[in-house]
N, C-alpha and C positions, 0 to 999 in steps of 0.2 A: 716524411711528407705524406700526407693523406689523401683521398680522393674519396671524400666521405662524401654519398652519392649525394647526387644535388638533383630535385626535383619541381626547385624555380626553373621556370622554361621551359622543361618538359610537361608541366602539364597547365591546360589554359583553364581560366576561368567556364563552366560556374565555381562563386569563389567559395564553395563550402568542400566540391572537391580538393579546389586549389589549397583551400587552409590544411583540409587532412592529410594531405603529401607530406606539406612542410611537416604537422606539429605531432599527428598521429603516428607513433611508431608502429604501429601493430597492421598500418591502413598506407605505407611505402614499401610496403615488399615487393612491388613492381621496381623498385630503384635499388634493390638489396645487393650488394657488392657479390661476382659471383665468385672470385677469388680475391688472395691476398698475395702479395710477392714480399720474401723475407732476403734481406741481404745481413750473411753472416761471413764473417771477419775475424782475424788471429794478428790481427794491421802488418802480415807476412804474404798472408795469399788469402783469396776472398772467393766468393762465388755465389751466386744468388739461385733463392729454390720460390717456389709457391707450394700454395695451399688451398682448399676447398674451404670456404666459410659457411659451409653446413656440415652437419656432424656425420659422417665424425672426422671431419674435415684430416681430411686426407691429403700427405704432404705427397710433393714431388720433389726432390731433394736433389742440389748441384745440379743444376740446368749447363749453367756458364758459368767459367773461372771470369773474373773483371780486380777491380779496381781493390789494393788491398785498403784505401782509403777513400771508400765514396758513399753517396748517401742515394735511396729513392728518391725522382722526383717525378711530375708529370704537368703535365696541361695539355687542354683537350683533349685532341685522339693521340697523344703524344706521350708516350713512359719510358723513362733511362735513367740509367744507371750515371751519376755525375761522379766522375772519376777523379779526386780530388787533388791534394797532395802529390808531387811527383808524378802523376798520372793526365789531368787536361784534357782528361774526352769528354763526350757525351757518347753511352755505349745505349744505342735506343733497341726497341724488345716489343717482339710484337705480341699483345698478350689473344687476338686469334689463333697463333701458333705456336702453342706451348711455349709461349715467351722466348720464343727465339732472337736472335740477337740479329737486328737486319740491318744494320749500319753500324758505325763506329768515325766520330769524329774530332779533329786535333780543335781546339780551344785557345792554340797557343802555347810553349814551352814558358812553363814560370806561373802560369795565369790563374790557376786553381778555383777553376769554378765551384759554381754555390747552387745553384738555382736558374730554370731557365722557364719562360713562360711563351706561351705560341700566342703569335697574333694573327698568324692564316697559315694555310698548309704549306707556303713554300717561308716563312718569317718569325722567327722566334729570337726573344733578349733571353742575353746568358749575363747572369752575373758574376763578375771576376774580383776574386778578395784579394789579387796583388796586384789590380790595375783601378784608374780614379777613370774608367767608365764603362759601357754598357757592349759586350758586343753584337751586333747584330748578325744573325746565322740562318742562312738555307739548309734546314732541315735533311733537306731530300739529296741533297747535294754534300752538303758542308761547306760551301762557300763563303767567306767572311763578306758581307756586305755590305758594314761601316760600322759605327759607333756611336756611341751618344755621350758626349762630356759629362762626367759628373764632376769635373774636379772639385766644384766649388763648393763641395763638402769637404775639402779632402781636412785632416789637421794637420798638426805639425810632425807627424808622418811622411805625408804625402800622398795619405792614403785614405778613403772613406770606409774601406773595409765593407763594401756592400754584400748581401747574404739573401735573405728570402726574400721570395715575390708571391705576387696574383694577381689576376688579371677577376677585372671587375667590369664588365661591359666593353667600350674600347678603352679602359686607363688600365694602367698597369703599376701599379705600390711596389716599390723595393724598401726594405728596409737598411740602412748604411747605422751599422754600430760605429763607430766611431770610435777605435779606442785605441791607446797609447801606449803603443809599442815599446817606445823605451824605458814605459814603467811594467813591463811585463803585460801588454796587452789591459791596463785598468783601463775599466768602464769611469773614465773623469772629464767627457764629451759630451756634449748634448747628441743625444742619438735623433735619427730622423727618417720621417719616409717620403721616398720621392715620389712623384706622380708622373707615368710618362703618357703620354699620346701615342698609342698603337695603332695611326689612322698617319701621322706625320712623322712620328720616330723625335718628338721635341717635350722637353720638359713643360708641367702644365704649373704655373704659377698659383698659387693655394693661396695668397696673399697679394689680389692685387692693387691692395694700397698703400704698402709698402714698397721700396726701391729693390727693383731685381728681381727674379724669378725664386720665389719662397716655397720651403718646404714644409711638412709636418716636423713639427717638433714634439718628439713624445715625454709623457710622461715621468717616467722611469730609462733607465741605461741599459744598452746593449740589448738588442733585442734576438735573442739566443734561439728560440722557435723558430718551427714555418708559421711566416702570415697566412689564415687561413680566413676563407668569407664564408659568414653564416649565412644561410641562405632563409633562418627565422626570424634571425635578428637584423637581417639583410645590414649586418656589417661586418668589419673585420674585425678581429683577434689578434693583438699582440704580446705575447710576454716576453718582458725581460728582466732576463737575470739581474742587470748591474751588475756590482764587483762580488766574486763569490765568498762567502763569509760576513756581508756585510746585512743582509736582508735588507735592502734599498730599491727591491726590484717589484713586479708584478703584472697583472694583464690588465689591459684597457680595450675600448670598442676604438676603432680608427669612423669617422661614415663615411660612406665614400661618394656619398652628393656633395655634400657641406665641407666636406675634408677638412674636418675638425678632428683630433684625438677628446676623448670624454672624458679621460683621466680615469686613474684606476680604480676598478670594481672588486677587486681582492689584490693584496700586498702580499710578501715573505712573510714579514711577521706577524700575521693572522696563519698563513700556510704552515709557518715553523720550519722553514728552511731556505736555500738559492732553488729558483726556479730552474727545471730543465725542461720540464714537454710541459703541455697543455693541452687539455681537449673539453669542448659542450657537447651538455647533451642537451633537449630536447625541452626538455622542464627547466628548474634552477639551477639543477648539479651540472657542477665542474669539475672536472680530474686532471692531479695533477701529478706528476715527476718531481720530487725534490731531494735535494741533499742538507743532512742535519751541517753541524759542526767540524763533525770528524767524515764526512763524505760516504755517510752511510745516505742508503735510496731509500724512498720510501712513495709510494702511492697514495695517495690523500682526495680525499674528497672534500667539497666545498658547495657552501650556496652563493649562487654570485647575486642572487637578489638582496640579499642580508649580507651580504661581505664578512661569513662565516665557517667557519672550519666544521665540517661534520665528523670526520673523523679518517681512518686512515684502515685501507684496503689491503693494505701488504709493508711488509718492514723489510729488508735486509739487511745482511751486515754486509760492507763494504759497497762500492762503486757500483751495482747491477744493473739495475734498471734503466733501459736506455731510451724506449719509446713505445707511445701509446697512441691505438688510435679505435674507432668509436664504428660500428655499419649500423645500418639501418635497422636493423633486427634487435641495436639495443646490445649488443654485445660489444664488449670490452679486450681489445689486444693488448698485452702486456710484457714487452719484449724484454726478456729476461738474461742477464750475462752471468750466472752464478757458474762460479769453478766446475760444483760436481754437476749438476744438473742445469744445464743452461738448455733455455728454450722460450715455448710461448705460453701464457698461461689467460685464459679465457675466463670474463666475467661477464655475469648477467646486472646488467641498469634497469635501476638505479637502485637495488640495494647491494650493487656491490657484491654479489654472492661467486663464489669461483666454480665454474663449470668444468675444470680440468683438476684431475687428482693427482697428475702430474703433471708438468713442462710439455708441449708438445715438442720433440726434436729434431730438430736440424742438421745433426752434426756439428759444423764450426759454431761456436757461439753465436747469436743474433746480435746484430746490429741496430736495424731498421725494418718498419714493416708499413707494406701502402697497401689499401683497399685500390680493388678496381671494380669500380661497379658498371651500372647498366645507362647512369641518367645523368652520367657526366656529358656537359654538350661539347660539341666541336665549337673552336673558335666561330664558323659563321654563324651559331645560333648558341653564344655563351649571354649568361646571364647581361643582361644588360642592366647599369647602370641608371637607380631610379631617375626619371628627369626631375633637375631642379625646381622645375613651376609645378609642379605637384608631387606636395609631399606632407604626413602627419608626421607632428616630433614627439620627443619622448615628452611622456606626461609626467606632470608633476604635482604632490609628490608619489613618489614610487618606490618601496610596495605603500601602500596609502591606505584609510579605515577612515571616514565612510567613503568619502571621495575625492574624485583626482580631474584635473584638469590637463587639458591638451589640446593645441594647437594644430590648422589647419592653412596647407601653403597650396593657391591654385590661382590662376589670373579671374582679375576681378569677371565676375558675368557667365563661369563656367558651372555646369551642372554636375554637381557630387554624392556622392552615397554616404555617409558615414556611420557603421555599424561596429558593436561589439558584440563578440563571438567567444564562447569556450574554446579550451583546448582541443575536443575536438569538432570542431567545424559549427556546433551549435548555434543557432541565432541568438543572444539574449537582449538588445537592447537595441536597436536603431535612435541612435543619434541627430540626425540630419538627413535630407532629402528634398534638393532643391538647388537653388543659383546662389553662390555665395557671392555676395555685393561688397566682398572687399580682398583682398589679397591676402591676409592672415584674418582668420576668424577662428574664436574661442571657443571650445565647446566642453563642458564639465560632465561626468559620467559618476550618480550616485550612487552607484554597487549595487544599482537593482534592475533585476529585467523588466521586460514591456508589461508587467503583467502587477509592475510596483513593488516583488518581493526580492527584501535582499538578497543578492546572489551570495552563494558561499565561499571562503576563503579559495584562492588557488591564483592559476594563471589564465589573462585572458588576453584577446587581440581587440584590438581599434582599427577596424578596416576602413581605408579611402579609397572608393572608386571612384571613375569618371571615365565613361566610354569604357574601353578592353583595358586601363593602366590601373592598379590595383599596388595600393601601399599599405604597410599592417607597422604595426607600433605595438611592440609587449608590454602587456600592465600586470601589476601585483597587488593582489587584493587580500588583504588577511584581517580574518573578524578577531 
């Protein structure tokens, strides 16, 4: 799980600051993760170390023995260790004090958490993969203080198998794989994400013209990642695997106004393998985790604007590679399980170039690695979920040559800004400036600035202001 710094919220409008946080890598080093926590594992006895994310990033190794089967997670001011398998805690860690370990809590005997997301300082959902729902937990305490149904996913199990979360303004996304245990766990469910209400603790109906309280239905099967929210593309990320062997899987955007899935923007079999991590960056590129045929790893790279394969950053033989995650400075975690030399291995984005000439080591092999940075918010001031009466959608088509059109949502009589901007923060084109007289109005963007000259191939934004709320829309322009 990741905590790749987010700098929606942290910093306000003027919006050319605001765009260089998100898109500028070189112009967020105020949000630059100042350490990383590594959980490594022998699945006998475990214990979790950190690390400095500046060079020469210097470990601290065996902090705490915990869970010999758990994973990093976090939300808001919240980090722990999720004690998986036979284990059923939350072992939380304070990362002001050398990641000390400042609580430790039961989950339930059997429950096997997954994932937990904070909705206030005393309120957090943990997701349990051998129960069909949601529990509710005081952090501060450990107090169980209810639950939330999901059965109504469960299948002919009995089970929804629910796993990653995020918390997107006050909803909260889980994702429930869904799959069939008495055929060996196969992905042959419709997988799904639920929406919960962190203001009520009640499921948010995504469908309501349909009978019942409706879910996202995704794309692809089993969804094997952490859901993660881009705070560029201000949506979510989900990949999944499907059945391993089969290439039937891949990553899609979830939005989480409109709580639609968009369907997939890179597949397996463009990737050439079963998906296991995923991570964005900043521009087009995607990185991913996969396994071939025979369950070798391998690191790949991809363009998600083109739903193309660029090529591939590391190979191993066998099982290794376990997880990857992304900081602000453009560098690449590459958590590495190889027999002789198991460790971390560091790359610079977006060409992929390796900045470590060996593994950096940990002793027990690596498991899991999470940033923690500086511009993650606390639940009372987490990213908020854009409002539905004002919103730009994605243009079409996209990437597009000469040009692209896109849509504008705002109630009728409201006054809007509508600009396009470079990647970094540049003004090139103002659109619109004025009272929009209808509730969706069109607006086309010829690939040229205010000045009438074609702009050049690359990535740009389509900004909607109105008063302090500010929505951006990525477009792809290639001559």
């Amino acid at each position: 799980m990741s905590i790749n710094p987010r700098c929606v919220g942290a910093i306000k409008p003027p919006l050319i600051a605001w765009l260089i946080c998100l898109v500028d890598v070189a112009a967020i080093s105020i949000c630059g993760a100042e350490n990383a926590v590594v959980y490594s594992t022998d699945f006998t006895s475990a214990y979790y170390s950190s690390m400095s994310t500046t060079s020469p990033y210097s470990p601290n190794i065996n902090i705490t023995l915990t869970c010999a089967d758990g994973v990093l997670q976090s939300s808001g001011d919240l980090l722990a260790v999720v004690g998986r398998f036979a284990c059923d805690y939350l072992q939380f860690l304070d990362p002001q004090n050398g990641f000390a370990t400042t609580a430790q809590w039961s989950t339930g005997n059997g429950t096997n958490p997954q994932d937990f997301v904070s909705c206030s300082p005393s309120k957090i959902y943990v997701s349990l993969y051998e129960r069909d729902f949601l529990l509710i937990m005081n952090p501060q305490t450990g107090q169980h203080l209810g639950q939330i149904d999901i059965s109504a996913w469960n299948d002919s199990d009995g089970l929804p198998e629910a796993s990653s979360m995020v918390r997107v303004g006050d909803r909260v996304f889980v994702a429930l794989q869904r799959l069939d245990r008495a055929a060996g766990y196969a992905a042959s469910n419709t997988s799904y994400i639920i929406v919960i209400d962190c203001n009520t603790d009640t499921l948010v109906d995504v469908d309501p013209v349909s009978p019942g309280v409706q879910a996202i239905a995704l794309s692809a099967r089993n969804p094997f990642d952490d859901l993660t929210y881009d705070p560029v593309r201000q949506k979510i990320s989900v990949a999944c695997a499907g059945n391993f062997g089969d290439l039937d899987g891949g990553v899609e955007w979830i939005d989480p106004v409109t709580l639609q899935a968009e369907g997939l923007f890179i597949t397996e079999a463009v990737l050439g393998g079963d998906l296991n991590r995923n991570r964005m960056y900043v521009d087009c590129t995607g990185y991913a985790i996969i396994n071939d045929s025979s369950f070798n790893t391998k690191l790949v790279q991809y363009d998600h604007c083109n739903g193309t394969l660029l090529g591939t950053c590391r190979s191993t033989t066998g099982f290794n590679l376990a997880d990857i995650e992304i900081d602000a400075s453009g560098v690449l975690y590459l958590v590495e399980r190889d027999l002789v030399t198991p460790g971390v291995r560091l790359y610079q984005l977006p060409a992929c170039n390796e900045i470590t000439t060996i593994p950096l080591s940990f002793g027990l092999a690596p498991q899991d690695l999470l940033l923690v940075g500086t511009c993650e918010p606390t639940p009372s001031a987490a990213v908020d979920a854009p409002a539905p009466e004002l919103r730009v959608s994605h243009n079409q088509p996209d990437p597009f040559n000469p040009s692209t059109t896109l849509w504008v949502a705002a109630p009728a009589g409201t006054f809007v800004v509508v600009d396009v901007v470079d990647v970094r923060g540049r003004h090139v084109q103002r659109l619109w400036e004025g009272v929009l007289h209808q509730v969706n109005q069109q607006f086309e963007w010829d690939g040229r600035n205010s000045a009438g000259i074609a702009a050049p191939s690359g990535v740009y934004f389509a900004v909607l202001q109105s008063g302090t709320a500010t929505q951006t829309e990525r477009m792809t322009l290639i001559r």
